[in-house]
C-alpha positions as CSV (number, residue, x, y, z in Angstrom):
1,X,45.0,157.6,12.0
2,X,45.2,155.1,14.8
3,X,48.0,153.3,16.0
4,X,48.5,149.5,15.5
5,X,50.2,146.7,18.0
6,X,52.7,144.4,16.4
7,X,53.3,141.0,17.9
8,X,56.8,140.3,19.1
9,X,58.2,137.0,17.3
10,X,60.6,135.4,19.8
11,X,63.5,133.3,18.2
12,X,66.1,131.2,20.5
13,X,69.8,132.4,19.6
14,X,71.7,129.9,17.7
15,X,74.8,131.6,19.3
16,X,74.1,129.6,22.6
17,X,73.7,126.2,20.9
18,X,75.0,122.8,21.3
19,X,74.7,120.0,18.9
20,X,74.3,116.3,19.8
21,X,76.8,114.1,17.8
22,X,78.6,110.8,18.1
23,X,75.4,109.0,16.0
24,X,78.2,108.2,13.2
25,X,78.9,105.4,11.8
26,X,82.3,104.3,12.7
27,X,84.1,102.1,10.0
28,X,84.8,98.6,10.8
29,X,88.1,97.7,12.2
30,X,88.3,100.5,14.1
31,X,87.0,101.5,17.8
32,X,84.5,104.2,18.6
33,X,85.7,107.5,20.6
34,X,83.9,108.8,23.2
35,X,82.6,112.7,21.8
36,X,83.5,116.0,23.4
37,X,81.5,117.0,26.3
38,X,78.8,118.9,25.1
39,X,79.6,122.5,26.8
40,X,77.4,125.5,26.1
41,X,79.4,129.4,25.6
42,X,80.1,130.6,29.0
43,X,77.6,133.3,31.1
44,X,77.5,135.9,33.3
45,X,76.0,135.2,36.9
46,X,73.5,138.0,36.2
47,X,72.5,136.7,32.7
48,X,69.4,135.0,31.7
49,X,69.7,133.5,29.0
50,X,68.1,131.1,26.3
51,X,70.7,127.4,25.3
52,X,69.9,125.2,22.8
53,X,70.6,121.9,22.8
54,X,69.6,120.2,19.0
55,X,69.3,116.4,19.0
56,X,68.8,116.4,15.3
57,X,71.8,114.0,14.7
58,X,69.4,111.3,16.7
59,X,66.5,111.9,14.5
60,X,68.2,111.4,11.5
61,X,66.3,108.7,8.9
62,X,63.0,109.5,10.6
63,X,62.4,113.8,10.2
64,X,58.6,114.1,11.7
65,X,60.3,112.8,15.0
66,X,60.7,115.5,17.4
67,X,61.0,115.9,21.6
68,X,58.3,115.1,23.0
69,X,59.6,115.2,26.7
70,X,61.9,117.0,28.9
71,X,63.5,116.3,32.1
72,X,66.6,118.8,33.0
73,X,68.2,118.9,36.5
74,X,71.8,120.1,37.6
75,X,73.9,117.9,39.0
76,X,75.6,118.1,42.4
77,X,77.2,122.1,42.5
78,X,74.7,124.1,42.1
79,X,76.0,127.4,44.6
80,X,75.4,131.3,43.4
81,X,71.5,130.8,42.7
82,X,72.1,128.5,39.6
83,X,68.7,127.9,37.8
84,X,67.1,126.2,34.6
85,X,64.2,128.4,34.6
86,X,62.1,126.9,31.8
87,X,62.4,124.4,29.1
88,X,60.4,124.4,26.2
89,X,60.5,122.3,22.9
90,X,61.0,123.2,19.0
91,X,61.1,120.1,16.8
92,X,64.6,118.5,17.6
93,X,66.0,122.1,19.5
94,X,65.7,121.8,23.6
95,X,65.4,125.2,25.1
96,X,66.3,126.2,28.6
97,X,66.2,128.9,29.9
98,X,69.5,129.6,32.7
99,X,70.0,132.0,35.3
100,X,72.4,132.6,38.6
101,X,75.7,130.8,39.1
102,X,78.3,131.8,40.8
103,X,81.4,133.2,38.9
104,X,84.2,130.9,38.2
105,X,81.9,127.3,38.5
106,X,81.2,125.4,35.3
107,X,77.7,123.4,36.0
108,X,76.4,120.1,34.6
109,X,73.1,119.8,33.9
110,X,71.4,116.2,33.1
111,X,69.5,116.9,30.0
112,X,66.8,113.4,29.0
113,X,64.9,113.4,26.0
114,X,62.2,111.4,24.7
115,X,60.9,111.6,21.5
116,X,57.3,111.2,20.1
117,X,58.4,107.9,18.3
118,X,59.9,106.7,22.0
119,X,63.8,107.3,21.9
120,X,65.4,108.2,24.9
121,X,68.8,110.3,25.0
122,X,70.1,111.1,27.9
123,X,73.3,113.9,28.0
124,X,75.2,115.5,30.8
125,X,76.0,119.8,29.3
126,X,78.3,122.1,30.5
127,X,77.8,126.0,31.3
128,X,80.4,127.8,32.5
129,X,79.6,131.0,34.2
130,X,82.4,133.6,34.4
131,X,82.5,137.5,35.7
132,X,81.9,138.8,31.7
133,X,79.9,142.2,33.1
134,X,82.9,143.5,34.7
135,X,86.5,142.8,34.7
136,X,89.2,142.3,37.0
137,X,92.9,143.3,36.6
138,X,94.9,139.9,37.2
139,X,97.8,140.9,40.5
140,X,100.4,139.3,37.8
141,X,99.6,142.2,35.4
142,X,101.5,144.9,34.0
143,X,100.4,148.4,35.1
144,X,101.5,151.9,35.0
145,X,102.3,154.6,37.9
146,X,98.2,155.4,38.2
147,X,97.3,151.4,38.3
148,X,95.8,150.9,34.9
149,X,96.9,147.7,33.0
150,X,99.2,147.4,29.9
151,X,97.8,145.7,27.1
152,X,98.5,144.0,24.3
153,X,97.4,144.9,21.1
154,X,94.5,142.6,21.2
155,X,93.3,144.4,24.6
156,X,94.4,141.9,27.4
157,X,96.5,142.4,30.0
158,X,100.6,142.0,30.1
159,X,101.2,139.3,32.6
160,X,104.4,139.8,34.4
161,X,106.9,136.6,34.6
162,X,105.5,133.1,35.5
């Protein structure tokens, strides 16, 4: 009997995903409202991690579209090592991959697109990175004799007065 090798199959998350929007039609009589800011779920400073960033909202009406250009840089902050390693396409999904930041900095990246038919879209995304791997007991916090924190029934700390 001999052993066989699999290939590995590598999928982006979906949980890291933002979605383009604001390619609505807006009825008439009324005035058009600028989106949310397009922000990505927050990561640690030692995570490297896959985002998405899907533009099929853009491509709507014409489906055999898809990206066939990239340009991604962050703007101005970019302390604690903060890196867009690679960016790849998949039809109408951008995918970068992130590492570094520095905990407690949310970082803008400039994301431009152009697609095979020739659209442009240009978007500014958020990523917050935060201290997830370990966590720190807030000063304002509840705590008993030995210094471990009170919690709630949900698991976070009792703040004391504010």
């Amino acid at each position: 009997m001999s052993a066989t090798t699999t290939a590995h199959v590598w999928r982006p998350s979906t949980a890291r995903r933002v979605v383009l929007d604001g390619f609505a039609p807006v009825p008439r009589g009324t005035a058009p409202t600028a989106p949310a800011p397009l922000i990505w779920p927050p990561k640690d400073p030692a995570d490297v991690l896959d985002y998405e960033f899907d533009i099929s909202a853009a491509l709507t009406g014409n489906e055999a579209d898809g990206i066939a250009q990239i340009t991604i840089a962050p703007l101005a902050n970019t302390a604690g090592g903060f890196a867009v390693t690679s960016a790849v396409a998949d039809g109408a999904l951008a995918i970068f991959w992130i590492a570094g930041g520095q905990a407690g900095t949310t970082y803008a990246v400039q994301v431009s697109i152009t697609t095979l038919s020739g659209r442009t879209i240009n978007r500014a995304l958020l990523l917050p990175v935060l201290s997830l791997a370990s966590a720190t007991i807030p000063s304002s916090a509840l705590t008993t004799d030995s210094g471990v924190a009170v919690t709630d029934q949900n698991g976070n700390p009792i703040l004391l007065g504010n």
